[in-house]
Every structure is written in C-alpha cells, then in structure tokens.
PDB file of N, CA, C and O in Angstrom:
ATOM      1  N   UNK A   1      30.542-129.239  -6.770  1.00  0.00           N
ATOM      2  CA  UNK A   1      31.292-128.821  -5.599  1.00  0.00           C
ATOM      3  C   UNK A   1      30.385-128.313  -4.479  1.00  0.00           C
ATOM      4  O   UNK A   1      30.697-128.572  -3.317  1.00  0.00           O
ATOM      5  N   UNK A   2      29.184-127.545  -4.775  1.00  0.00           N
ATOM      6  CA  UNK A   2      28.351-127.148  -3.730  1.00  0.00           C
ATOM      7  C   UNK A   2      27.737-128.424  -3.026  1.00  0.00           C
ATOM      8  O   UNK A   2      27.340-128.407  -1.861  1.00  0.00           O
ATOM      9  N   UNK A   3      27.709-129.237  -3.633  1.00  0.00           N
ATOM     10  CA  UNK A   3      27.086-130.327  -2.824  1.00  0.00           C
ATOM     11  C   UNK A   3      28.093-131.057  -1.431  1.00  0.00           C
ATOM     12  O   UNK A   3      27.778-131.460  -0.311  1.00  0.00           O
ATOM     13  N   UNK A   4      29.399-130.969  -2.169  1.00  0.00           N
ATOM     14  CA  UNK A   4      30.271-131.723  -1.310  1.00  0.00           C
ATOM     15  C   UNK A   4      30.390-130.769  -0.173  1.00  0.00           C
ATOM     16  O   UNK A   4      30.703-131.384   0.847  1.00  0.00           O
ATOM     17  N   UNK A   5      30.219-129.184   0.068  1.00  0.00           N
ATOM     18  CA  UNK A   5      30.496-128.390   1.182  1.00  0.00           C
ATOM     19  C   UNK A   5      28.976-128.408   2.029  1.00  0.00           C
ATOM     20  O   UNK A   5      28.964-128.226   3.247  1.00  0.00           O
ATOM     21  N   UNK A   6      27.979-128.594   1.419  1.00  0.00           N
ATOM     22  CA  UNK A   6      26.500-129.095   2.101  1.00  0.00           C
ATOM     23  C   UNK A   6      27.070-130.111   2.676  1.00  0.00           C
ATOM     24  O   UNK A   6      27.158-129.901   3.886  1.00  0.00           O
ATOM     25  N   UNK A   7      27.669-131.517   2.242  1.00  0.00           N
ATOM     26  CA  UNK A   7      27.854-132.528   3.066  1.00  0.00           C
ATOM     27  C   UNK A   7      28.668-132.704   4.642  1.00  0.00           C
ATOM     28  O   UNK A   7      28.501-133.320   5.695  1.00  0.00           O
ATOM     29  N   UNK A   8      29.746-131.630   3.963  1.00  0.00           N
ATOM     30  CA  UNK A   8      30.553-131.529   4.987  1.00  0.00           C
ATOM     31  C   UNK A   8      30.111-130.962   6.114  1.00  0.00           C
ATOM     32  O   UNK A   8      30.231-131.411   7.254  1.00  0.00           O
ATOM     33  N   UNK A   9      29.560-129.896   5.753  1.00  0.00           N
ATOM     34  CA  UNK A   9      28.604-128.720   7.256  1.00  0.00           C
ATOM     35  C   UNK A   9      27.436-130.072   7.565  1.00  0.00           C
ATOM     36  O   UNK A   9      27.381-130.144   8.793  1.00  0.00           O
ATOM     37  N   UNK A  10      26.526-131.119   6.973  1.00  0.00           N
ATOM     38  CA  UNK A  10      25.628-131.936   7.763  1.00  0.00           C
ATOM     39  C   UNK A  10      26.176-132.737   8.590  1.00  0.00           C
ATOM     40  O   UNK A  10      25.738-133.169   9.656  1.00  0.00           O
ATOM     41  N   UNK A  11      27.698-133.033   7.778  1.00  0.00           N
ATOM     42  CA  UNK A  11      28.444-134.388   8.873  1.00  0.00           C
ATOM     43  C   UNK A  11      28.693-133.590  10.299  1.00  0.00           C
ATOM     44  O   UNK A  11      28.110-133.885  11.343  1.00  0.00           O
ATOM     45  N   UNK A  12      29.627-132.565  10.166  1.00  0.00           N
ATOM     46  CA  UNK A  12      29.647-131.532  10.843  1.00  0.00           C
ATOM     47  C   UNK A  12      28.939-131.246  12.389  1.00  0.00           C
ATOM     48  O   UNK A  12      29.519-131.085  13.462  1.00  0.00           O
ATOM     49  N   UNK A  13      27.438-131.245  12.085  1.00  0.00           N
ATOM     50  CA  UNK A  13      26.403-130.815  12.676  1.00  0.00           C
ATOM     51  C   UNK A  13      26.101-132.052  13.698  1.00  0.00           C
ATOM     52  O   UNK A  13      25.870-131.981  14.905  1.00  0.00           O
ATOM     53  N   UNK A  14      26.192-133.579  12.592  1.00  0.00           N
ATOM     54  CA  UNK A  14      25.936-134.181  13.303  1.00  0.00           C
ATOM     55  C   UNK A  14      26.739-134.265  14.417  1.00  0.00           C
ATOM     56  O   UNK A  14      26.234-134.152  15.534  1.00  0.00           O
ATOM     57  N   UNK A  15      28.153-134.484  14.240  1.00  0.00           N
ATOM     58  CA  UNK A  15      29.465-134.947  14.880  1.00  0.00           C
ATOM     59  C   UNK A  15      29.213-134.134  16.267  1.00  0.00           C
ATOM     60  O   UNK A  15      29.466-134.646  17.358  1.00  0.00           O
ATOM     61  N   UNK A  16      28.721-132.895  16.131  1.00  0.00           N
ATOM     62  CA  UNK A  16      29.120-131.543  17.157  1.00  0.00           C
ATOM     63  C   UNK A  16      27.514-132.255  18.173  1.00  0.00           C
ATOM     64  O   UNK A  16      27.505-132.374  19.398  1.00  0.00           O
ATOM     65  N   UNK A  17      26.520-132.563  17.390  1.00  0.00           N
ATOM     66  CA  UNK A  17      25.416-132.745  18.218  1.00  0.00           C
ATOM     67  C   UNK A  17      25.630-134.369  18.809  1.00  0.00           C
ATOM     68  O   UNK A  17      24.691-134.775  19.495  1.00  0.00           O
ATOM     69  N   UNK A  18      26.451-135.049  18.660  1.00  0.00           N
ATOM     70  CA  UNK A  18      26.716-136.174  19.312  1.00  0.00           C
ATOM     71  C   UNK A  18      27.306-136.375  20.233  1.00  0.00           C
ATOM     72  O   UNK A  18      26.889-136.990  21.215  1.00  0.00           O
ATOM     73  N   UNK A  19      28.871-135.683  20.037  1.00  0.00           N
ATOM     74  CA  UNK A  19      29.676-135.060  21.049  1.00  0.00           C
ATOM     75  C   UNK A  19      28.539-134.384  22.499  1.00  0.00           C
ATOM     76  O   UNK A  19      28.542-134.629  23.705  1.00  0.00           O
ATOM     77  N   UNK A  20      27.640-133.440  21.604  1.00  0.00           N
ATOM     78  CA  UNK A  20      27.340-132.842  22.895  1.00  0.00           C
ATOM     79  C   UNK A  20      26.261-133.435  23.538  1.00  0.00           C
ATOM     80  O   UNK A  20      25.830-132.982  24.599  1.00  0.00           O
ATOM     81  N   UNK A  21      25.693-134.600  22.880  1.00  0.00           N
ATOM     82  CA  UNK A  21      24.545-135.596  23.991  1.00  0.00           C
ATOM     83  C   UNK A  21      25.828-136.411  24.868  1.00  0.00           C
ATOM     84  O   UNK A  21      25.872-136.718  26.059  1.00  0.00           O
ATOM     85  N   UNK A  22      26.558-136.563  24.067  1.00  0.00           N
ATOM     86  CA  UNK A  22      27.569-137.187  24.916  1.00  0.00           C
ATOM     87  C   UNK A  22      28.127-137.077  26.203  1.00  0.00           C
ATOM     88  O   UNK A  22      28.220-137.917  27.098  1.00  0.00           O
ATOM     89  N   UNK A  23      28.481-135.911  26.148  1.00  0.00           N
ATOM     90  CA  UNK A  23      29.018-134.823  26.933  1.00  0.00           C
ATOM     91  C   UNK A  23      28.040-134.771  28.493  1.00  0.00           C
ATOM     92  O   UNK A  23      28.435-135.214  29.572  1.00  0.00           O
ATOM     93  N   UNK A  24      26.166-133.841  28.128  1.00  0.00           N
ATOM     94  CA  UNK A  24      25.537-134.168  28.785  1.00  0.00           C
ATOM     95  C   UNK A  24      25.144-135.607  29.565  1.00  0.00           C
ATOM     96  O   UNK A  24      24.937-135.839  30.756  1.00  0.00           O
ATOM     97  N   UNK A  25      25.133-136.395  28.479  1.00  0.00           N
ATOM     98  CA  UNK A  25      24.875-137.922  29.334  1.00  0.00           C
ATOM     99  C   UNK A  25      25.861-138.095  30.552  1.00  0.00           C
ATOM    100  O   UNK A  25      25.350-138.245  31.662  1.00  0.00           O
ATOM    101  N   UNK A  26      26.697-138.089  30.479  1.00  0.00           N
ATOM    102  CA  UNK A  26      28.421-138.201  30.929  1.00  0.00           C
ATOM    103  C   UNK A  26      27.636-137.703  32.628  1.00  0.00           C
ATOM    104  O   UNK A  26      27.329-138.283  33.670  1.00  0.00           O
ATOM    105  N   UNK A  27      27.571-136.032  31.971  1.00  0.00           N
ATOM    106  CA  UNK A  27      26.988-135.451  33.418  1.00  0.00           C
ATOM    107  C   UNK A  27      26.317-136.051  33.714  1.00  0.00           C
ATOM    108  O   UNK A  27      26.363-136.035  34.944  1.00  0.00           O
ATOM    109  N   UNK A  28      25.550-136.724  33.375  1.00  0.00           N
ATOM    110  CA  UNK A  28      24.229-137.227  34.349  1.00  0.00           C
ATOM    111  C   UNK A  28      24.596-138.486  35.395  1.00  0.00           C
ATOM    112  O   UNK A  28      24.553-138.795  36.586  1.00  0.00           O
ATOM    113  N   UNK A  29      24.869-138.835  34.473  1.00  0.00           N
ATOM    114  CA  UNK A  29      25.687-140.360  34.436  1.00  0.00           C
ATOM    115  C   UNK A  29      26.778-139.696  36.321  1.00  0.00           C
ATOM    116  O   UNK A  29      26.322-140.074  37.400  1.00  0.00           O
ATOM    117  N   UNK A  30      27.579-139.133  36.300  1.00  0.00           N
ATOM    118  CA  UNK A  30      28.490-138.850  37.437  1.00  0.00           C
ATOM    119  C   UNK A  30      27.541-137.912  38.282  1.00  0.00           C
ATOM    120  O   UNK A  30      27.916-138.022  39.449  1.00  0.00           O
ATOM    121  N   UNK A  31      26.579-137.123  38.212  1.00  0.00           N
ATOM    122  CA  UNK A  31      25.731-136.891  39.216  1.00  0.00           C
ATOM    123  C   UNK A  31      24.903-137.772  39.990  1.00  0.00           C
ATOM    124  O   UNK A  31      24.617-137.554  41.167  1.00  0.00           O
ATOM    125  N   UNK A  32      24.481-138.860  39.266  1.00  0.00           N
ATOM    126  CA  UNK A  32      23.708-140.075  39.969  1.00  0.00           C
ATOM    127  C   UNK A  32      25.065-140.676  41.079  1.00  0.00           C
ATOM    128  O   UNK A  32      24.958-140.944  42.276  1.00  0.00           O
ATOM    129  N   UNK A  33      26.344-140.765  40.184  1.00  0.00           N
ATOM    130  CA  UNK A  33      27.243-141.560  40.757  1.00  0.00           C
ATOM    131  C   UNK A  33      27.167-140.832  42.223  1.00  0.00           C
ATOM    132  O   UNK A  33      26.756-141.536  43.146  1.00  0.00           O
ATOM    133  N   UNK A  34      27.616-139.165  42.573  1.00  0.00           N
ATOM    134  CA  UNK A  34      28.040-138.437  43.428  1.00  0.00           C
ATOM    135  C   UNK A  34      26.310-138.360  44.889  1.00  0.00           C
ATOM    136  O   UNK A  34      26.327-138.064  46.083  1.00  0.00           O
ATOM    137  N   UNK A  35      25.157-138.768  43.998  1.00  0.00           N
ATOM    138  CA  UNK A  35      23.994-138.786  44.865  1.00  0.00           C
ATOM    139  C   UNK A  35      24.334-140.364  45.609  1.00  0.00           C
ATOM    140  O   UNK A  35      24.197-140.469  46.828  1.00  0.00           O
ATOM    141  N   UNK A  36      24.662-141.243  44.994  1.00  0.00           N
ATOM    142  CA  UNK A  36      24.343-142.441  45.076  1.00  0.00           C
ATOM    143  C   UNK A  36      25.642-142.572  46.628  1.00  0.00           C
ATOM    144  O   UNK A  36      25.491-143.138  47.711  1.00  0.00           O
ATOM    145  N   UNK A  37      26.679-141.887  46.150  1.00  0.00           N
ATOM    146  CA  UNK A  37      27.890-142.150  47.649  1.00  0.00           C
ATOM    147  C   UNK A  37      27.480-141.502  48.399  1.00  0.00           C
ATOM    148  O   UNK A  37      27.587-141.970  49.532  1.00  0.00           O
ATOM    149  N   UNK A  38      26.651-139.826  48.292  1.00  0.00           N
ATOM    150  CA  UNK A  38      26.459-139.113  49.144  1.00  0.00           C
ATOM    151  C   UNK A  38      25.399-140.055  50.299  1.00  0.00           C
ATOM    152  O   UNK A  38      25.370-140.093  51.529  1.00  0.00           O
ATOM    153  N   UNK A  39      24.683-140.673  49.350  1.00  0.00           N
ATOM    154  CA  UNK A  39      23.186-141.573  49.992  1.00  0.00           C
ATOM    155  C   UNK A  39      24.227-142.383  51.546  1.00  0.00           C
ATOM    156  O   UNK A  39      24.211-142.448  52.775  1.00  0.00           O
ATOM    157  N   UNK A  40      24.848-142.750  50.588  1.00  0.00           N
ATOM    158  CA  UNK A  40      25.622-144.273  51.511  1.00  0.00           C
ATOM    159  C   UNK A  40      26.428-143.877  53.003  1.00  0.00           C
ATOM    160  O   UNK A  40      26.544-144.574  54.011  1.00  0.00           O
ATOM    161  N   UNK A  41      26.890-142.598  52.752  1.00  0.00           N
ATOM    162  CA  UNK A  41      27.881-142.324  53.655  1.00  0.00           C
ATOM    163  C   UNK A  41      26.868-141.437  54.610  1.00  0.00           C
ATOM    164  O   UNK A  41      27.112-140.964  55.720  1.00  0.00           O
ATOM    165  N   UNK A  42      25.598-141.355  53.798  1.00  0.00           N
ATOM    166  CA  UNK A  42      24.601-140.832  55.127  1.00  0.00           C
ATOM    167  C   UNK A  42      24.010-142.070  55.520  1.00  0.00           C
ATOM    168  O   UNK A  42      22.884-141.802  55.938  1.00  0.00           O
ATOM    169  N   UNK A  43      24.227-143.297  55.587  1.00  0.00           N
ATOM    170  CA  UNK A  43      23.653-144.266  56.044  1.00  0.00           C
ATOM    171  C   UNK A  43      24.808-145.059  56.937  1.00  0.00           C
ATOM    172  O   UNK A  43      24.790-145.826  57.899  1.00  0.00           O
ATOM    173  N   UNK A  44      25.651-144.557  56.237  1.00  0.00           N
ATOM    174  CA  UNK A  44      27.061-145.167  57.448  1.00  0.00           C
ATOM    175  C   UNK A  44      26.943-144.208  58.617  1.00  0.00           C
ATOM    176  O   UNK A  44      27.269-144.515  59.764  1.00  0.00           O
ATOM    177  N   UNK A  45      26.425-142.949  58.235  1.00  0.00           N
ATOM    178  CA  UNK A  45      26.463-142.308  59.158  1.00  0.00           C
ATOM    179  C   UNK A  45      25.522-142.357  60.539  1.00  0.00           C
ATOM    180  O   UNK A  45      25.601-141.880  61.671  1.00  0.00           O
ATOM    181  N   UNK A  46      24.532-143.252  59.759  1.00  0.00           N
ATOM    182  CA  UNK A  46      23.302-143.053  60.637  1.00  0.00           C
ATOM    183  C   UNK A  46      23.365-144.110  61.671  1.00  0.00           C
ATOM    184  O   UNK A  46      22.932-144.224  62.818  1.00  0.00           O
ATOM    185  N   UNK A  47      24.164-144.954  60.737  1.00  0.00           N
ATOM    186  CA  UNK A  47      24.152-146.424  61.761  1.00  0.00           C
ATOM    187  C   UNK A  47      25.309-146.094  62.842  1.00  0.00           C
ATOM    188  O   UNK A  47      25.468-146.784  63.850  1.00  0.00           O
ATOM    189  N   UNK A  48      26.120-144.939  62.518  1.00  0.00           N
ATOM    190  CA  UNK A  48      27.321-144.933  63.538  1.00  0.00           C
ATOM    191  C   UNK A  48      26.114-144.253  64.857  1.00  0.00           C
ATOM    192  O   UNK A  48      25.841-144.711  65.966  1.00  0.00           O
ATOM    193  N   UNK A  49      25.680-143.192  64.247  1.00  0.00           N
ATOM    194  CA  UNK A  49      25.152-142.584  65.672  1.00  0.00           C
ATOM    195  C   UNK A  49      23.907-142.983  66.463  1.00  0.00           C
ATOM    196  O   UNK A  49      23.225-142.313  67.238  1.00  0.00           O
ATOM    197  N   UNK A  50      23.761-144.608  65.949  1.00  0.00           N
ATOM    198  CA  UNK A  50      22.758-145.863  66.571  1.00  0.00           C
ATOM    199  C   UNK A  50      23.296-146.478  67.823  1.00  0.00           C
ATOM    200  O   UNK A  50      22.681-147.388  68.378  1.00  0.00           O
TER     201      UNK A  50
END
C-alpha cells in the first residue's frame, strides 16, 4: 500500500508541474500576441501622420 500512495503524490507532482509550464507558456504566448498589435497600430499610426 505504501507504494501505491508514493505513486499517487509522483503522478500528482507531475500533473501540477505541467499544468503550470502550461499556464506560463500560455502567458508568453499572449504577451508576444499583445507586443506584436501594439507594434502594428504604431505603424498605422506612423503612416497616418506621413
């Protein structure tokens, strides 16, 4: 029985540390998105006041 509650807390550990690369990636992932429009709409901008 001790073995099967070791297993459960490793699956556990993993599940929680996957979730949370997940999680982070995600962020990264929608900060590039939010640089990448900010970029554009300063270039629409630039060409308006050309």
């Amino acid at each position: 029985m001790k073995g099967a509650g070791s297993m459960k807390r490793m699956l556990s550990l993993v599940l929680i540390s996957l979730l949370t690369m997940a999680v982070l990636t995600g962020c990264n992932t929608w900060r590039g998105v939010g640089q990448d429009i900010e970029k554009g709409g300063e270039a629409i901008q630039n060409s308006a006041n050309k």
